[in-house]
C-alpha positions as CSV (number, residue, x, y, z in Angstrom):
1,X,128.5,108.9,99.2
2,X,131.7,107.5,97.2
3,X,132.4,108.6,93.6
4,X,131.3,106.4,91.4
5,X,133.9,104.4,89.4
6,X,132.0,103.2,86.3
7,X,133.6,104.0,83.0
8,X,133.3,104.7,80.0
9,X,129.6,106.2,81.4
10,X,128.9,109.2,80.6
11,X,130.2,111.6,83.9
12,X,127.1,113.2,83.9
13,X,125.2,110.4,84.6
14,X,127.3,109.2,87.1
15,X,127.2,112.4,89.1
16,X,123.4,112.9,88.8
17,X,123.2,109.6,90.2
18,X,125.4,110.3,93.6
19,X,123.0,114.0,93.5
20,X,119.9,111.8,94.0
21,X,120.9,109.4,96.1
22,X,121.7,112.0,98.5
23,X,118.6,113.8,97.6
24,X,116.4,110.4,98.6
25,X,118.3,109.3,101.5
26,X,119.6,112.1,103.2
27,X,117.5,115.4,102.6
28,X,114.4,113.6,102.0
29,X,113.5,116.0,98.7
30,X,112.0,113.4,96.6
31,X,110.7,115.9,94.0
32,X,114.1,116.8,93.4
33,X,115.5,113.4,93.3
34,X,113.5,112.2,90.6
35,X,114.2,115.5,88.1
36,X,118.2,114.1,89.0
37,X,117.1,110.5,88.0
38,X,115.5,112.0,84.7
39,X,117.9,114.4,83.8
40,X,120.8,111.7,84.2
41,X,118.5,108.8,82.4
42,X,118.2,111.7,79.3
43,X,121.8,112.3,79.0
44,X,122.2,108.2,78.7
45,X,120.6,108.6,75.0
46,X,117.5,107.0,73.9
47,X,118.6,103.6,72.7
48,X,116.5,100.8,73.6
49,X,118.6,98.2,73.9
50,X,121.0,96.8,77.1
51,X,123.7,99.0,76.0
52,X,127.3,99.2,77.8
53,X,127.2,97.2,80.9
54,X,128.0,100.2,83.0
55,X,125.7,102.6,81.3
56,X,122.6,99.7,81.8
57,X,124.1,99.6,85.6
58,X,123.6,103.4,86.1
59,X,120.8,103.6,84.0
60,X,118.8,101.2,86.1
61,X,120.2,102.4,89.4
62,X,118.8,105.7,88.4
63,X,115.1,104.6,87.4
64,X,115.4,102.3,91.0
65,X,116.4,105.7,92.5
66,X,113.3,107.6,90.6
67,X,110.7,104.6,91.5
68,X,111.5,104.9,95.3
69,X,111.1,108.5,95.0
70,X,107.9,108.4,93.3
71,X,106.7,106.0,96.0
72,X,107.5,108.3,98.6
73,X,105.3,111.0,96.7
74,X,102.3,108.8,96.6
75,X,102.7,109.0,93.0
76,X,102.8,105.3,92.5
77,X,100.4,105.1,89.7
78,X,103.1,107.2,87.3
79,X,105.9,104.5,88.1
80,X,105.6,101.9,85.4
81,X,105.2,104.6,82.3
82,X,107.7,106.5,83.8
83,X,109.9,103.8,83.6
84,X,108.9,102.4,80.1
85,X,109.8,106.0,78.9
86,X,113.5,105.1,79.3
87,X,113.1,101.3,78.6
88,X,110.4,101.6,75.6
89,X,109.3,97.8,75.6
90,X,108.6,95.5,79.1
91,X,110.9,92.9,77.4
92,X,114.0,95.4,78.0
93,X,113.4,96.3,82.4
94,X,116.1,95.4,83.9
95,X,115.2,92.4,87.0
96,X,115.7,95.0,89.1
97,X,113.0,97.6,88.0
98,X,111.0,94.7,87.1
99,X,110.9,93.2,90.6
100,X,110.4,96.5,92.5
101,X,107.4,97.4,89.7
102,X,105.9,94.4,90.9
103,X,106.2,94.7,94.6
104,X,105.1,98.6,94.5
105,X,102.3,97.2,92.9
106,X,101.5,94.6,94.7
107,X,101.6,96.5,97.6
108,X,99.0,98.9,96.7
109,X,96.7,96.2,95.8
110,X,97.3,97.1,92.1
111,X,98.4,93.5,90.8
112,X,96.9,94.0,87.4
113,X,99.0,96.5,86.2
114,X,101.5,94.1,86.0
115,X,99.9,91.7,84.1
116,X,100.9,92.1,81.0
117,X,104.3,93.7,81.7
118,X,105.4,90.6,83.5
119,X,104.1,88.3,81.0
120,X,106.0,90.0,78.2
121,X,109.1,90.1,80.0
122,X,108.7,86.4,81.0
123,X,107.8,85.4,77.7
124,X,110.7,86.7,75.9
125,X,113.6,84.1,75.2
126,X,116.4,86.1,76.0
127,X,115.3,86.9,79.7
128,X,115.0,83.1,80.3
129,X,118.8,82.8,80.2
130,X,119.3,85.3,83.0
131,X,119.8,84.0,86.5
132,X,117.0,86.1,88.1
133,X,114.2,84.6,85.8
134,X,113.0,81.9,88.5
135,X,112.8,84.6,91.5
136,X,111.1,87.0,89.1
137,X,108.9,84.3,87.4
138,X,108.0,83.4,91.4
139,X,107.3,86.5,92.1
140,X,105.1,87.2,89.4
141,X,103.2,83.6,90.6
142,X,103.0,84.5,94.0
143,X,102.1,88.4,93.7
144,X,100.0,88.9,90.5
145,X,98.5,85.9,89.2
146,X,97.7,84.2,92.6
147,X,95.8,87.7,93.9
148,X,94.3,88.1,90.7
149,X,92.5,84.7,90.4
150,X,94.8,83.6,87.5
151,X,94.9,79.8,88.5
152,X,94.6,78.2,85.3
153,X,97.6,80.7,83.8
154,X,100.0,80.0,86.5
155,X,99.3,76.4,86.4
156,X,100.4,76.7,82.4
157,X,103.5,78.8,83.3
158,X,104.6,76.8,85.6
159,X,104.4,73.3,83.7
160,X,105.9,75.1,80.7
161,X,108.8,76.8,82.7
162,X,112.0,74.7,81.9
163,X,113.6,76.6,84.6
164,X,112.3,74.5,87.5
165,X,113.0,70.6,88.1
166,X,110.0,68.5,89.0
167,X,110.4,69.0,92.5
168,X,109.9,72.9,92.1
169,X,107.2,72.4,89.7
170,X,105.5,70.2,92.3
171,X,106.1,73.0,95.4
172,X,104.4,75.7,93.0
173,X,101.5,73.6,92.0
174,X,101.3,73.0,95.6
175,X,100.9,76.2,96.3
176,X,98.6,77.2,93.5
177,X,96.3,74.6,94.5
178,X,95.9,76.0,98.2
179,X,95.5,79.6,96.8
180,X,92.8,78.2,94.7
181,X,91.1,76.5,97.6
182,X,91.4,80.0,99.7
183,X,90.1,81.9,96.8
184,X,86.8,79.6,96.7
185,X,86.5,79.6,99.9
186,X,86.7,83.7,100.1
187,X,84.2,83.6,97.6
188,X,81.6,81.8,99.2
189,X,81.7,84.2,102.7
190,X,81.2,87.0,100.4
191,X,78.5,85.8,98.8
192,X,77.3,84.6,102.1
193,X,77.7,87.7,103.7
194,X,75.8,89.1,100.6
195,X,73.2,87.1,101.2
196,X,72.9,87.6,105.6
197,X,71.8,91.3,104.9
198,X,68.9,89.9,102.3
199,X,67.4,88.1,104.5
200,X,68.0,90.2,107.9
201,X,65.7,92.2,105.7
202,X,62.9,90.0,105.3
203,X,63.0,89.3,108.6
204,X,62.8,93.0,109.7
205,X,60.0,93.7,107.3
206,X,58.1,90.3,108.7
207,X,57.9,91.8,112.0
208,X,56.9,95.3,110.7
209,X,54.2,94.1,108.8
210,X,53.0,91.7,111.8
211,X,53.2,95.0,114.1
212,X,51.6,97.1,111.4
213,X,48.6,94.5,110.7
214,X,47.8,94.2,115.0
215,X,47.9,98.5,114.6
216,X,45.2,98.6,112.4
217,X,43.3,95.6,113.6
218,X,43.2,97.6,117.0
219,X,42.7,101.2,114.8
220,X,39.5,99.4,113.4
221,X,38.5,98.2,117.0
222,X,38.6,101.9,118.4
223,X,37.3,103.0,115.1
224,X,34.1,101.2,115.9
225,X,33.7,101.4,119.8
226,X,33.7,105.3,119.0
227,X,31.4,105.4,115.7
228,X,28.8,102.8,118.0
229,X,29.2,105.5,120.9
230,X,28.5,108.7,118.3
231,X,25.4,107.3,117.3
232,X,24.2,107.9,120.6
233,X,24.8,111.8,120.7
234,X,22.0,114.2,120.9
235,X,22.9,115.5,117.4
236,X,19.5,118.0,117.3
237,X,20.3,119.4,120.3
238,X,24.2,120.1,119.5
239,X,23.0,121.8,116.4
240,X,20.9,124.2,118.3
241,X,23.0,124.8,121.0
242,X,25.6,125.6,118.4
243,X,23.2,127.4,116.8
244,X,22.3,129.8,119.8
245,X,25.7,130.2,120.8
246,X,26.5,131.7,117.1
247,X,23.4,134.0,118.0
248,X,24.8,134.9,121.1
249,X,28.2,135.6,120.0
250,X,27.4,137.0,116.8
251,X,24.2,138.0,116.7
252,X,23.0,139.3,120.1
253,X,24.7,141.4,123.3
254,X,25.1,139.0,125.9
255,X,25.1,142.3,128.5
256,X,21.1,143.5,127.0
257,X,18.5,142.0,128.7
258,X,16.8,140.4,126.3
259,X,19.8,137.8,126.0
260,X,19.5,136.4,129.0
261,X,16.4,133.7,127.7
262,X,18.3,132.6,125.3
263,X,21.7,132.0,127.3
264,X,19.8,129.8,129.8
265,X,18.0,127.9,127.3
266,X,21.6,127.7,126.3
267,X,22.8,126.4,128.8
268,X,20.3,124.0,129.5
269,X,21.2,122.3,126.3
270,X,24.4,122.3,126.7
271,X,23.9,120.2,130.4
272,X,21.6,117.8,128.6
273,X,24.1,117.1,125.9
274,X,27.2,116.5,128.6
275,X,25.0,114.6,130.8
276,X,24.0,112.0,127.4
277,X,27.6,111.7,126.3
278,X,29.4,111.3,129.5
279,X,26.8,109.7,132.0
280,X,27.3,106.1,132.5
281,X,24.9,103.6,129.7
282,X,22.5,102.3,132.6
283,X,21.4,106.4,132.7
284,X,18.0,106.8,131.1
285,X,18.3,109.8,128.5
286,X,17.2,112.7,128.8
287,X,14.2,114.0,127.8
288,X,13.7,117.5,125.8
């Protein structure tokens, strides 16, 4: 890059400027170009005020520097106290730092941070005689009241902005108006979205509970068909088949001789108590 021909600034500054510039542009080292934007910004002094016109020039080119470095970091949350560091109060940013602070911001979906910082600086009676007040106080309309829901403010600024002729005043009150109308009408399909997956719900659990009531109506049904069909069961002669089996198993040697009586009459019971349960109805039962 040229050498910068701003004097009386200091020539430090000056030439940590041209070292981050190159450091942002051309070697991509972001970290480093911001340590260049601080160190020059230090050596300006700590005043508050504008200053010499050509130390506010460099002094501003080097926060504009930092901020786009910062940015490419994805350290965008750091930007604005980084920058009040050198500037102290809102009223003082330059309307260059103060329109790329507000367009970061914006960006990220961050409008409020703004806020207040662009208020101030709109506010303050010495920034209304500079000729970037109506882009800036346009910007700050269209970028962080209007996203924010700030209707009633921006319709106040605007009617008490003696920078803009009726015809301008009209245009922005315009366009207020049709954020306004977008805004309610955003709200009311998120709320109506809100309200879809309530009753989807209800209708879910209607169907579940109509499924789950016919389950148990036919649960009871089978319930009863079997208890009516239990009743009928030889239950004496269960228990003594059971009973003998345990005897035989347990009790007795199935191989001895003297088993063998009480295996058939085993048996026997066990045929007559298949024969009652799975026989057809019409059967006559079984006597003992």
């Amino acid at each position: 890059s040229e050498p910068l021909a701003w004097a009386p600034v200091s020539a430090q500054a000056a030439s940590l400027l041209e070292e981050a510039a190159d450091l942002l542009v051309l070697h991509r080292d972001f970290a480093a170009a911001v340590e260049r934007c601080e160190a020059g910004c230090d050596s300006l002094g700590p005043g508050t005020g504008p200053g010499p016109e050509s130390s506010a020039e460099v002094k501003c080119s080097l926060c504009v520097v930092g901020i786009q470095a910062l940015a490419e970091m994805n350290r965008w949350r750091e930007v604005l106290s980084w920058v009040l560091q050198y500037y102290h109060i809102p009223e003082h940013l330059p309307p260059k730092v103060l329109e790329l602070c507000i367009l970061l911001y914006s960006k990220v979906r961050e409008p409020q941070v703004m806020l207040e910082v662009g208020s101030s600086w709109l506010r303050d009676q010495s920034n209304k005689n500079l000729p970037e007040y109506s882009s800036l106080l346009e910007l700050y309309l269209l970028h962080v009241l209007l996203p924010l829901g700030r209707f009633e403010g921006a319709e106040e600024l605007v009617r008490s902005c003696d920078v803009f002729d009726s015809e301008q005043q009209l245009a922005f009150l315009g366009t207020i108006c049709e954020s306004r109308c977008q805004w309610t009408q955003q709200e009311e399909m998120r709320l109506a979205a809100e309200e879809q997956p309530d009753a989807t719900t209800e209708t879910v659990l209607g169907v579940l509970s109509q499924k789950l009531l016919t389950m148990l109506t036919l649960l009871r049904r089978a319930l009863r068909s079997m208890s009516s069909h239990f009743y009928l069961l030889p239950y004496k002669k269960m228990l003594l088949a059971t009973f003998l089996l345990y005897l035989v198993v347990v009790r007795l040697d199935p191989a001895s001789p003297t088993s063998l009586p009480f295996i058939y009459k085993l048996v026997q019971l066990f045929r007559q108590a298949w024969a009652a349960v799975f026989s057809p109805i019409h059967r006559p039962p079984i006597q003992d």
